[in-house]
C-alpha positions as CSV (number, residue, x, y, z in Angstrom):
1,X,-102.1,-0.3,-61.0
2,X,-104.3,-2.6,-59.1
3,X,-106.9,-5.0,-60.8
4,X,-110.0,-7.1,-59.6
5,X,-110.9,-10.2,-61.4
6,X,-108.2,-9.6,-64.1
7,X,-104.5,-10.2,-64.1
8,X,-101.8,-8.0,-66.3
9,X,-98.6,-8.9,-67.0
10,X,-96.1,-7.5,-70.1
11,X,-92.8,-9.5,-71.6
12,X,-91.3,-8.9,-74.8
13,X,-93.6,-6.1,-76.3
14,X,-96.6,-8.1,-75.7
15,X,-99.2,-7.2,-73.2
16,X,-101.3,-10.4,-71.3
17,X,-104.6,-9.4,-69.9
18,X,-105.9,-12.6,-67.9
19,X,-109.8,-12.4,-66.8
20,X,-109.5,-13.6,-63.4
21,X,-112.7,-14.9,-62.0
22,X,-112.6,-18.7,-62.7
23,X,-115.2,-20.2,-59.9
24,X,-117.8,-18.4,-62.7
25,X,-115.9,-18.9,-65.4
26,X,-114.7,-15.2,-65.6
27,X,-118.1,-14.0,-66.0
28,X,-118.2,-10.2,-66.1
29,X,-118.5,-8.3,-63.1
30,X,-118.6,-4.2,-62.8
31,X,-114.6,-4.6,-61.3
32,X,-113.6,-6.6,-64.2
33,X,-115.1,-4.1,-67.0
34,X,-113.8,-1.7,-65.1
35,X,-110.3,-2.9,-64.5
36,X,-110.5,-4.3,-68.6
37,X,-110.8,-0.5,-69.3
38,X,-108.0,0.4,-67.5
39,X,-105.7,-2.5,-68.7
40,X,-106.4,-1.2,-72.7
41,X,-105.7,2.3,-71.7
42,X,-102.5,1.0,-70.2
43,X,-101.6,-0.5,-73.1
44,X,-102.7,2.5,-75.6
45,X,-100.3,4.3,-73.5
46,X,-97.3,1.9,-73.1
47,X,-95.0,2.5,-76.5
48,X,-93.1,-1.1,-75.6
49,X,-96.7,-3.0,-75.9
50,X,-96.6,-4.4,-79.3
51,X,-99.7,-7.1,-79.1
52,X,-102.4,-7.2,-76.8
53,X,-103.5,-10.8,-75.7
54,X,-106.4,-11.9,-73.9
55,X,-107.5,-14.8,-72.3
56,X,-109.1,-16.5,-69.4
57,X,-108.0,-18.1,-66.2
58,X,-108.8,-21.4,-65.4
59,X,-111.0,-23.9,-68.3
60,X,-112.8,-20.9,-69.4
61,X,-112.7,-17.7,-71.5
62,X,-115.7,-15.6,-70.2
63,X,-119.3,-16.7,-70.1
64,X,-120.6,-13.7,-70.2
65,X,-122.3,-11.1,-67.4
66,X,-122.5,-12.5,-63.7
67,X,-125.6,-12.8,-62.0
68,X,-125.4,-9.4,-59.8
69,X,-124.8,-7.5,-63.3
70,X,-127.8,-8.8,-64.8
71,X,-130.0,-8.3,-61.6
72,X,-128.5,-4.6,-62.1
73,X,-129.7,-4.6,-65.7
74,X,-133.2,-5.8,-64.8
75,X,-133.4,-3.1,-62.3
76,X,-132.7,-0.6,-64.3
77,X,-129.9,0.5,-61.3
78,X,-125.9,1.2,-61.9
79,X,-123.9,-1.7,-62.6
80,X,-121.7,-2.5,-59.1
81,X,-118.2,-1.2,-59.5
82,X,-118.6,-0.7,-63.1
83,X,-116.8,2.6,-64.6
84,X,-119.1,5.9,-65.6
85,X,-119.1,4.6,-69.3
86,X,-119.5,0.9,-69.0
87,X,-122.3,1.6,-65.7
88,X,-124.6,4.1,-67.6
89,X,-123.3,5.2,-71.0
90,X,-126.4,7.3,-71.9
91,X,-128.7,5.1,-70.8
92,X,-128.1,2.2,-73.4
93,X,-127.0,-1.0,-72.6
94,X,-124.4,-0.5,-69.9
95,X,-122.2,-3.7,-70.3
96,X,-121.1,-3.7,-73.9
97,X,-118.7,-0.5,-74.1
98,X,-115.9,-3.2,-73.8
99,X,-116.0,-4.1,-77.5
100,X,-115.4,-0.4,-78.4
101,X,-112.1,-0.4,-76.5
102,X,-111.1,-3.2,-77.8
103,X,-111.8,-2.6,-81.2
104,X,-110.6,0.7,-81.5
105,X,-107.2,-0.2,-79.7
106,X,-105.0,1.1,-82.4
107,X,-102.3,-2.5,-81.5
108,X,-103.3,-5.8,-82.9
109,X,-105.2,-8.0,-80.5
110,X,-105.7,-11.8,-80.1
111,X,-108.1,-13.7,-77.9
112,X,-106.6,-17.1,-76.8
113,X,-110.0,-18.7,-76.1
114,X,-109.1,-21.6,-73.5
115,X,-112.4,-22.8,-73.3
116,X,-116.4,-21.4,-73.3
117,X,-116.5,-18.0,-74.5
118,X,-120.3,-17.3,-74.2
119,X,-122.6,-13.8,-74.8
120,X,-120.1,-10.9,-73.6
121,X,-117.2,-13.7,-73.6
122,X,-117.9,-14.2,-77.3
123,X,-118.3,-10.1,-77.7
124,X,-115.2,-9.6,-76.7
125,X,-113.4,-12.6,-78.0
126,X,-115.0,-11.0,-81.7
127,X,-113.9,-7.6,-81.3
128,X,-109.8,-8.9,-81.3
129,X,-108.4,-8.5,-84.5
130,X,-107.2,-12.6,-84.1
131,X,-108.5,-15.2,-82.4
132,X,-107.1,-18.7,-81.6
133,X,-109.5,-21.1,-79.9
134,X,-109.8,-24.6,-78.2
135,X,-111.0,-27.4,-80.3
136,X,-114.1,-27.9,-77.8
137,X,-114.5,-24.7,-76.9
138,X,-117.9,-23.5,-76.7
139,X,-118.3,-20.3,-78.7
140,X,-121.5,-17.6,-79.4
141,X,-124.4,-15.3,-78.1
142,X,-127.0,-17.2,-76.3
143,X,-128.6,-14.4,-74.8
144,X,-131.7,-14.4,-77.3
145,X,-132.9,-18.2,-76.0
146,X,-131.5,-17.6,-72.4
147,X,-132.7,-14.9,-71.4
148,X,-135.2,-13.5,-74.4
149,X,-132.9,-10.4,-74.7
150,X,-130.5,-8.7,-77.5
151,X,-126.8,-9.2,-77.7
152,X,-124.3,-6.8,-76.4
153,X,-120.1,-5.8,-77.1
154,X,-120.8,-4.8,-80.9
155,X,-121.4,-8.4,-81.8
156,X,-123.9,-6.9,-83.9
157,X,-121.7,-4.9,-85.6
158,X,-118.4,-7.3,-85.8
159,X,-120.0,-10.3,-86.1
160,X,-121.8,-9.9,-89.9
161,X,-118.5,-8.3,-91.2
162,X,-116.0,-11.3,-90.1
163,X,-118.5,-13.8,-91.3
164,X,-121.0,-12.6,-93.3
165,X,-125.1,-11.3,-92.8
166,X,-126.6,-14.6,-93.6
167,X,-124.1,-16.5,-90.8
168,X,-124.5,-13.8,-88.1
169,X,-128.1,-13.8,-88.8
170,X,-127.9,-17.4,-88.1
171,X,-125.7,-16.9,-85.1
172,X,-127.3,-14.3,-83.3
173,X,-130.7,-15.3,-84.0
174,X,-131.0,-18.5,-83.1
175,X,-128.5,-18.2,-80.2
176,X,-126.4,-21.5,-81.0
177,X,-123.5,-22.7,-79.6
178,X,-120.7,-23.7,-81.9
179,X,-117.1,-25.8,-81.0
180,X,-114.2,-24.3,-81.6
181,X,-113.9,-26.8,-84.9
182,X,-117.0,-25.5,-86.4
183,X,-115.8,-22.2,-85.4
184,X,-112.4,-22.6,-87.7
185,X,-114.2,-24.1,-90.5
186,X,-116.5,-21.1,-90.9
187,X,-114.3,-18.4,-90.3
188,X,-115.4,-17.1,-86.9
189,X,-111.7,-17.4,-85.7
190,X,-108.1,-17.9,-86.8
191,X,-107.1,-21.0,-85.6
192,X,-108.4,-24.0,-83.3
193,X,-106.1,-26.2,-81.4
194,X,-105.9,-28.3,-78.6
195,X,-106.8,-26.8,-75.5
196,X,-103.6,-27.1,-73.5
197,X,-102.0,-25.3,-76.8
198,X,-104.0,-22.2,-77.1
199,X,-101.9,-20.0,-75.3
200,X,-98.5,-21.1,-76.6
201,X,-99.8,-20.7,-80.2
202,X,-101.1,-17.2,-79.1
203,X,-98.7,-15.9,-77.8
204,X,-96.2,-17.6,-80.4
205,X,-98.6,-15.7,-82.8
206,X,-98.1,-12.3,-80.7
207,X,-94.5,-12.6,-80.8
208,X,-94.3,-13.2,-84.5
209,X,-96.3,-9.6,-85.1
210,X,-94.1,-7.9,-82.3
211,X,-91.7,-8.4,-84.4
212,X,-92.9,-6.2,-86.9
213,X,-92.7,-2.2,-86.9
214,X,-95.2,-1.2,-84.6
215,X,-95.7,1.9,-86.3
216,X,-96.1,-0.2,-89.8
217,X,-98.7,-2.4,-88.1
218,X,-100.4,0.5,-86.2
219,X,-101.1,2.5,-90.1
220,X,-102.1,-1.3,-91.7
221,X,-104.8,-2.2,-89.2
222,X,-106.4,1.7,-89.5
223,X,-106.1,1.3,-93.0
224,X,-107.6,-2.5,-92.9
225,X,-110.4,-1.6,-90.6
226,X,-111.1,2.1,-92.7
227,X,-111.6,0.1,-95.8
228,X,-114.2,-2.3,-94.6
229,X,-116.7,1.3,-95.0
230,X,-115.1,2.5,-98.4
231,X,-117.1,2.1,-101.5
232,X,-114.2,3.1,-103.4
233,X,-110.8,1.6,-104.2
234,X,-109.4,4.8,-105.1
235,X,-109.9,6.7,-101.9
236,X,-108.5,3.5,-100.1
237,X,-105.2,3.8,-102.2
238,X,-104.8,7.5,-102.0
239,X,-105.1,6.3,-98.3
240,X,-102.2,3.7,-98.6
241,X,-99.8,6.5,-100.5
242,X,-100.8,8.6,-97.5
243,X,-99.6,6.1,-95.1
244,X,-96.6,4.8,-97.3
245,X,-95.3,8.9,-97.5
246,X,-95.1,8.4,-93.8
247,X,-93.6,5.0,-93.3
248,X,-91.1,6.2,-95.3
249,X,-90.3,9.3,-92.8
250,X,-89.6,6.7,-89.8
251,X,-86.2,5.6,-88.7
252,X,-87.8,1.8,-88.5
253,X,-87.9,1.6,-92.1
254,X,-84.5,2.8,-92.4
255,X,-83.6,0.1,-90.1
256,X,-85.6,-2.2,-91.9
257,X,-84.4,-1.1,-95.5
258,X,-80.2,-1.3,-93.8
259,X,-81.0,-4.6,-92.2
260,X,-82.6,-6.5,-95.0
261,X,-80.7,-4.8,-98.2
262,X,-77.0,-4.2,-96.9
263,X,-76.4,-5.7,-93.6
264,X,-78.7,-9.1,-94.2
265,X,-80.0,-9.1,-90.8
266,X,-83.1,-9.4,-89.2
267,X,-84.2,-5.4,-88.3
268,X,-84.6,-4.5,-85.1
269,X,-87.8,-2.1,-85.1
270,X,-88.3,0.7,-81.7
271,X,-91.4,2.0,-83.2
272,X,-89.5,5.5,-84.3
């Protein structure tokens, strides 16, 4: 499958999608929304992807839309090699859709933020399940002082339930800039580290949940994202005995219940 302005490669169950356009910091072009599509559908598809992990070549993450996708935007005219859903998806904001793949990828996610991850880099970066970012990193949606306009990606949507209404609201509205320090300390992310370290500790992360049963991890991130909308702690445990009935059913917690209670190994899980 062939890419533009994003790089894909896979090794031990874990899936590396690198935005590729580092003269402009891998600002988002049409090609690379549309070849970011393609790369998550790959790895919905792929059964030996474990972890998807994201990051950006060269010192930045993603700073956002280019310049010929907002002169697009301002035109009201399709967004140049952009796909049907991400060009004109019923006329609404056509660069965001990204943030719904992301999110609804059923696999855990982590963003390695390398460095700036501004407007759509910061959508995106939010709609991982983890992130782990570069102490100076710059990090958040500047679009409402740039450029007088909204945010995009579901930012709106991810952003008050990792941190809270009153710190989005701050966030969003005010279009600040936080490092990735300030970014640890109040909870936007998972982990901040030196920048030459981000990847290493993100894929050292990765590797440590690819471990896991994938069909175990798959059934606790629906059921961690499903109970973020239920009011009630009954339906979520009638849920959990749901998804326990069948875990139970699956030859990996066989292998799991052998390995840890007879043989005392470490299992060896192939998502079955």
């Amino acid at each position: 499958m062939t890419f533009k302005h994003l790089s894909y490669q896979k090794a031990d169950h874990i899936a590396l999608v690198t935005l590729d356009n580092p003269e402009r910091l891998n600002a988002m072009t049409g090609e690379m929304l549309a070849s970011l599509s393609r790369a998550i559908e790959l790895v919905r598809e792929d059964d030996d992807v474990r972890v998807l992990v994201l990051t950006g070549a060269g010192r930045g993450f993603c700073s956002g839309a280019d310049t010929e996708m907002l002169i697009a935007l301002a035109m009201g005219k399709p967004v140049p090699g952009a796909v049907a859903q991400e060009s004109w998806h019923k006329n609404l904001e056509p660069i965001g859709w990204f943030g719904v793949e992301v999110s609804q990828l059923e696999k855990p996610t982590i963003a390695a933020i390398n460095g700036s991850a501004v407007g759509g880099g910061f959508a995106l970066a939010m709609a991982c399940d983890l992130r782990i970012i570069a102490n100076d990193a710059k990090f958040g949606m500047a679009s409402t002082h740039r450029y007088a306009l909204p945010p995009e990606g579901g930012i709106t949507y991810t952003l008050p339930r990792i941190v809270g209404l009153t710190r989005a609201c701050e966030l969003l509205l005010t279009g600040d800039l936080v490092d990735g320090m300030e970014a640890e300390r109040i909870g936007l992310v998972t982990r901040a580290v030196p920048a030459d370290q981000v990847l290493e500790a993100a894929m050292a992360l990765a590797a440590k949940i690819a471990g896991n049963g994938p069909i175990g991890m798959a059934l606790t991130k629906q059921l961690i994202y499903r109970g973020l909308h239920e009011t009630s702690i009954a339906t979520q445990v009638e849920r959990e005995d749901a998804a326990l009935v069948r875990g139970f059913k699956t030859e990996d917690y066989r292998e799991g219940a052998t390995a840890w209670w007879i043989e005392k190994r470490k299992p060896v899980f192939k998502g079955k």
